[in-house]
N, C-alpha and C positions, 0 to 999 in steps of 0.2 A: 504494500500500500504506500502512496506517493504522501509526502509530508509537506505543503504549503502553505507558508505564511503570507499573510493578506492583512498588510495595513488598514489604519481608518477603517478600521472592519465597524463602528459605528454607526457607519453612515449606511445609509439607504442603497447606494451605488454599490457599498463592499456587501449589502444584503442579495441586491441581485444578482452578483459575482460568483457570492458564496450557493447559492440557493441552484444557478446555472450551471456549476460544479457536481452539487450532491444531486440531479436530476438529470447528469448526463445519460444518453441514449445507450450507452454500449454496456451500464450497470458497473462503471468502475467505481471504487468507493477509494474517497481521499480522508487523511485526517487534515484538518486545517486546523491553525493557527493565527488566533486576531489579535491587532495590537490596536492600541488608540491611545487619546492626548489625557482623554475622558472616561471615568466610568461606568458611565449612565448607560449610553444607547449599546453600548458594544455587549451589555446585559442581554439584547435584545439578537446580539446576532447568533447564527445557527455554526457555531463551531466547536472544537472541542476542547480548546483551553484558549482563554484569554491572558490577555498580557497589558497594562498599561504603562508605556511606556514616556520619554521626553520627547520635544518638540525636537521634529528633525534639527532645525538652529540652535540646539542647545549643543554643550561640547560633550554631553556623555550620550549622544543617541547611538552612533556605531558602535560604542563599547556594550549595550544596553543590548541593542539589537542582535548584534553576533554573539552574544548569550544564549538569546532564545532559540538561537539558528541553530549555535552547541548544542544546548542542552534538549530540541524538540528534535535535534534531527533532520532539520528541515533541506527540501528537495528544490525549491521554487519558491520565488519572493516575487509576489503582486503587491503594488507599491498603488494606490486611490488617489490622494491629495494630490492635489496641483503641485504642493513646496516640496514633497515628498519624490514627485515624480522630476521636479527641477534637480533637487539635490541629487539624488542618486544616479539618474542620466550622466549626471556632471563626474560622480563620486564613485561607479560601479565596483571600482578594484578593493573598495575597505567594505564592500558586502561578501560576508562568505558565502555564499550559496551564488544557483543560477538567479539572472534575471531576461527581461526580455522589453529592456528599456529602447526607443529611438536613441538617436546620439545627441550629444548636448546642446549643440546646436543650432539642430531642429527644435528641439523644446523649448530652447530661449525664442526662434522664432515665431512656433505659435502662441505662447503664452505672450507675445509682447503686440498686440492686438493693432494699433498702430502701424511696426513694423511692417509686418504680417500683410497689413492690405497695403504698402508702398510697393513690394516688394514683387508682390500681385498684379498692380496696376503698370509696374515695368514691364511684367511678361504678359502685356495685354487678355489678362485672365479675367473674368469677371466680379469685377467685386465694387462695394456700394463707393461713390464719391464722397471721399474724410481729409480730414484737418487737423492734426495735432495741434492742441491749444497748448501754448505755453506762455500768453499773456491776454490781459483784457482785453488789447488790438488784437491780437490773433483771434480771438472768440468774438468780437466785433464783426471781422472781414470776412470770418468762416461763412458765419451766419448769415451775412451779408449775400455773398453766394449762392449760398444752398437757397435761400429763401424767395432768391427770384424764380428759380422753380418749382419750389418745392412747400407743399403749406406747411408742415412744418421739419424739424430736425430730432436727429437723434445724440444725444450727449449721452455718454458713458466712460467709466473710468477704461483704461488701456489695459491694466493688469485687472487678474481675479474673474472669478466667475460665479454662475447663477447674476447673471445681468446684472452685477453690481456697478452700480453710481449708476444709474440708465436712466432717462426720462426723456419723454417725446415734450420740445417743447418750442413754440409759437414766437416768442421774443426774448429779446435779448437779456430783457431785467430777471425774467422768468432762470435763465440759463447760471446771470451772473450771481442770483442769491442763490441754486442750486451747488455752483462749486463752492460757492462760500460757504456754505452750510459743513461741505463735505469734508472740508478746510480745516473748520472750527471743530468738527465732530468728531472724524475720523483724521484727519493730519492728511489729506489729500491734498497736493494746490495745482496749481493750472498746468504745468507738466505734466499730472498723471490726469490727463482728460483729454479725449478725442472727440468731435463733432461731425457727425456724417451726413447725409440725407437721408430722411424716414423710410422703410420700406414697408409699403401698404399691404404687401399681398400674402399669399400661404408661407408658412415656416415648415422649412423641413429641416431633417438631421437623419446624417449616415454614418453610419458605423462597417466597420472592414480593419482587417487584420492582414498584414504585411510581413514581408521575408524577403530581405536584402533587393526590395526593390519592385517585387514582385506583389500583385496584387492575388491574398487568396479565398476571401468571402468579403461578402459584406450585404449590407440590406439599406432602404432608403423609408421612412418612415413620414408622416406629414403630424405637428400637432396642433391639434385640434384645440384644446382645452390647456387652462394651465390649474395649477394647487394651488389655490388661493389668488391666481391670476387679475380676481375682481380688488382685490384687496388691497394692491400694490399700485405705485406711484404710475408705473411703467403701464399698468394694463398687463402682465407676463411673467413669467419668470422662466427659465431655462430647462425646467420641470413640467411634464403634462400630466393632466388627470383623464384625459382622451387623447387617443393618439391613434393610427391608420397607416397600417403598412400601403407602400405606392414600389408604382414600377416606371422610371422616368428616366429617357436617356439621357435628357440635359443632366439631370442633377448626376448619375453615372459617371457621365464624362466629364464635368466639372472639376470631378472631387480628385479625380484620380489624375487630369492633369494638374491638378492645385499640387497633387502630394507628392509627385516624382517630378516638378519643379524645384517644391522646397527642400526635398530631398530623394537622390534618383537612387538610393541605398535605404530606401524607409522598410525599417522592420517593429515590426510592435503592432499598438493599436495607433489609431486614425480616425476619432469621431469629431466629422465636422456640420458646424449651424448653416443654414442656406437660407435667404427668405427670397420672396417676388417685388420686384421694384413697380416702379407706376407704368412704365412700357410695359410688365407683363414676361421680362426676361427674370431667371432663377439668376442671385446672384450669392459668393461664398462672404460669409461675414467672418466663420473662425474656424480654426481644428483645433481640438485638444488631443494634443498627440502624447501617446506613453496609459491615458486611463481609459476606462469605457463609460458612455453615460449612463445616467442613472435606472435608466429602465431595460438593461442586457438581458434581464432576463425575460423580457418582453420575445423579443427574439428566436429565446434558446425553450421559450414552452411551444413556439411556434416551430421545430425542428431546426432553426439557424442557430447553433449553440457555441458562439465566437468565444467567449472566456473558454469554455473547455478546450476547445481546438487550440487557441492560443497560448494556455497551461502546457498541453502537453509538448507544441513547439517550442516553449520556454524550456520543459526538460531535458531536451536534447532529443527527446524520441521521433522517428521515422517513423511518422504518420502520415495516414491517405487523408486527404480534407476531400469529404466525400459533398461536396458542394460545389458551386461554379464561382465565379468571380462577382456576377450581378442577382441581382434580381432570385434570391434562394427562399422569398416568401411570395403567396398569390397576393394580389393588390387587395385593400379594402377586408383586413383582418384587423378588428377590430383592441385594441387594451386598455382597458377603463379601470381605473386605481383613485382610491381616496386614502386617504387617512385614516386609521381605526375601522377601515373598512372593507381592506385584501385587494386585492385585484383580481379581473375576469379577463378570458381570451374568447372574443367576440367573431364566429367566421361570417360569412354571408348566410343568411337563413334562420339565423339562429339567436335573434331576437328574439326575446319572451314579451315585450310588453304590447298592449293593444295598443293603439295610435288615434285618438278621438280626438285629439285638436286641431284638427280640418274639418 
């Protein structure tokens, strides 16, 4: 039996990691191993000895960490957090065990959001028109721009995810007490802010797993619905409570020339945000390269089970990935998730509710 340790196992994301694992199709049974910052939610996860350990930025997390890896045995290290997946990318050689990290690189380039769409727009790829603010004229001019086309704009911070700093907004007073707020509250200042043009239309997100370059599953998903979506400044958040497998070749070929642009050696994972501009073209906003998003196990109840396949090419084993490259779920397969409330896999037909309000 395979021994894997799965950080931020707290979180939701290492839920459905872990959950994709113990519900693989072939019936292998792994022991895992969770770590976290916290003790609270990792209570909640399905593994079989927890660990809570320091903040990767602390000075005793490798010592901490290569303990557990001694003392469990462990086969394979899946690393969740963004900082976690930045350090280690960076830091592989003081992890004792395998990993199946991109190279450093590439992780500073998607995580630096910014960057990411400059970089894009040189290799004529599609991606929304932004502006790095790094003064009150720069946030002035951006604005200025975007709004002759656009009714309004999008402001968010560069780094961090689940749409953090994000607000769609109209004018400029609107935008400049928004950094200031973020300023004052969180230690944000106009550096760490970009301004784009709003995109009005569908959100999707794809997910696919890499080997030196090579593209070897992946699936394309549209979300419908957000967690608490209504509730937020933004209207959103990077989390669905409705969500709809799709089969789309723009969004296909987007992602996969975005990824062997920013790197023609990508191995790991690869899950990137897409939304619909006002022409009606799919354009790429981000990839979080190194984690999987939060709902993989969406995926892997629908027969696409990326973390396992991914786990066992993390081990070194010579494995058949008995999938294709695109399109490995039917379109319009439904995942409806709340809170306190489990989640369902919805195919065509297989509504239960009656429909009376027409």
């Amino acid at each position: 039996m395979k021994r894997i340790l799965v950080t931020g196992a707290g979180g939701s994301a290492c839920y459905n990691f872990i959950e994709s694992l113990r519900d693989n199709n072939s019936g292998e049974k792994f022991y895992i191993v969770g770590t976290d910052v916290s003790r609270y939610h990792i209570e909640l996860s399905n593994v079989d000895k927890r660990y809570i350990v320091p903040r990767v930025t602390e000075p005793r997390y490798f010592d901490v960490v290569n303990t557990i890896i001694e003392r469990e045995k462990i086969d394979f290290l899946h690393c969740q957090p963004d900082i976690e997946v930045e350090v280690l990318s960076r830091e592989k050689d003081r992890i004792h065990t395998r990993t199946l990290l991109p190279r450093p690189e590439t992780v500073e380039i998607c995580q630096d959001k910014m960057r990411f769409n400059t970089i894009l727009r040189k290799n004529n790829l599609p991606v929304p028109e932004a502006y790095h603010i790094t003064s009150e004229n720069d946030l002035e001019k951006a604005m200025e721009a975007l709004l002759r086309t656009n009714e309004k704009v999008w402001l968010r911070a560069i780094h961090g995810a689940g749409s953090r700093g994000a607000i769609p907004v109209k004018k400029l007073e609107h935008a400049r007490m928004w950094i200031d707020y973020w300023h004052t509250m969180k230690d944000l200042s106009y550096g760490d802010f970009m301004v784009s043009e709003f995109l009005p239309g569908k959100e999707y997100a794809f997910q696919s797993v890499w080997r030196d370059g090579e593209l070897l599953m992946s699936q394309a998903r549209e979300r419908v619905e957000y967690i608490f979506g209504n509730l937020t400044v933004s209207g959103q958040s990077s989390s669905p409570s409705v969500a709809v497998t799709v089969q789309n070749d723009e969004i296909n070929a987007t992602v996969s020339s975005v990824v062997k642009t920013i790197d023609p050696h990508a191995t790991g994972i690869f899950c990137a945000d897409l939304k619909t501009n006002k022409e009606g073209r799919i354009v790429l906003i981000e990839i979080n390269a190194g984690r999987f998003f939060t709902t993989s196990f969406f995926f892997s109840s629908a027969g696409c089970n990326m973390p396992y396949y991914y786990t066992k090419i993390g081990l070194g084993e010579n494995v058949v990935i008995p999938t294709q490259p695109f399109d490995n779920i039917p379109a319009d397969w439904y995942w409806v998730r709340m809170i306190d409330m489990g989640y369902k896999l919805i195919k065509p037909g297989e509504w239960t509710s009656e429909d009376l309000s027409k």
